[in-house]
N, C-alpha and C positions, 0 to 999 in steps of 0.2 A: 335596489336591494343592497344594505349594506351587511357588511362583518360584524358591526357592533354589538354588543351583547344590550340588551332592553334590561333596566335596572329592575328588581322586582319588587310589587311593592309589599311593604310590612304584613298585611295581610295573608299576601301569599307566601310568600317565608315562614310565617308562621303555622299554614297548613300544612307544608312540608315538612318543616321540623317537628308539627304531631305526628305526620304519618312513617320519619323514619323513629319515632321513639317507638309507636307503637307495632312498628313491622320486628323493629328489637326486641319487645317485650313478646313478641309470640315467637321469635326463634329462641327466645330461653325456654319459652312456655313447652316449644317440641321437645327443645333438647332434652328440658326435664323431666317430660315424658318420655322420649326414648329411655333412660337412665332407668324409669321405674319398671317398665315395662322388660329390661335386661335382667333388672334384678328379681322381679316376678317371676319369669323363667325359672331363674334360678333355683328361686325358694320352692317352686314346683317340679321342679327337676329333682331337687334334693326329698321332697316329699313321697314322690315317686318310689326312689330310691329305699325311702325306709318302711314304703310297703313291702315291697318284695323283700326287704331283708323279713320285716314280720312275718308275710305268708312261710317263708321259708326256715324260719326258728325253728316251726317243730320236726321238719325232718334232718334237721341239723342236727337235734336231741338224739333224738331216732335212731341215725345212723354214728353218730357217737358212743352212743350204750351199744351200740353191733359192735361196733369194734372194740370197744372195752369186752362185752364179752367173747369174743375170739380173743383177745387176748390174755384174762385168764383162762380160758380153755385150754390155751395152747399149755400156759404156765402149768396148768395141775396137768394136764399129758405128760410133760416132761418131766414134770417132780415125781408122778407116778411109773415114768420111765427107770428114773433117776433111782429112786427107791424099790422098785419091782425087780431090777437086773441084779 
């Protein structure tokens, strides 16, 4: 038994060198997936996001116009205060 490395031949070199091209091409293949897949989240994350701002518009409204009118309310109390004394 020797140390000597066995020369390989052309054949098999050449099997090797498809199989690291093509072991390359499916680590880009994941990566590239992983990438879509982060940005999918995202886009549904953010989708999420602007339902619940829509379910919530109209009591946004709602309680906006509450408080506009307590706020003239208070206004004409006071101007009737203002003007009554």
């Amino acid at each position: 038994m020797s140390d000597t490395a066995v020369p390989l031949n052309s054949d098999l070199e050449e099997q090797l060198g498809r199989i690291r091209r093509q072991r390359e091409e499916s680590e880009k293949f994941v990566a590239e997936q992983k990438k879509l897949m982060a940005e999918s989240m995202k886009l549904e994350h953010e989708a999420r996001k602007l339902e619940r701002d829509r379910m919530l518009a109209p009591w946004q409204i709602a309680l906006s116009g509450m408080a506009a009118g307590a706020a003239f309310f208070g206004a004409g109390a006071a101007f009737v205060k203002l003007i009554g004394s």
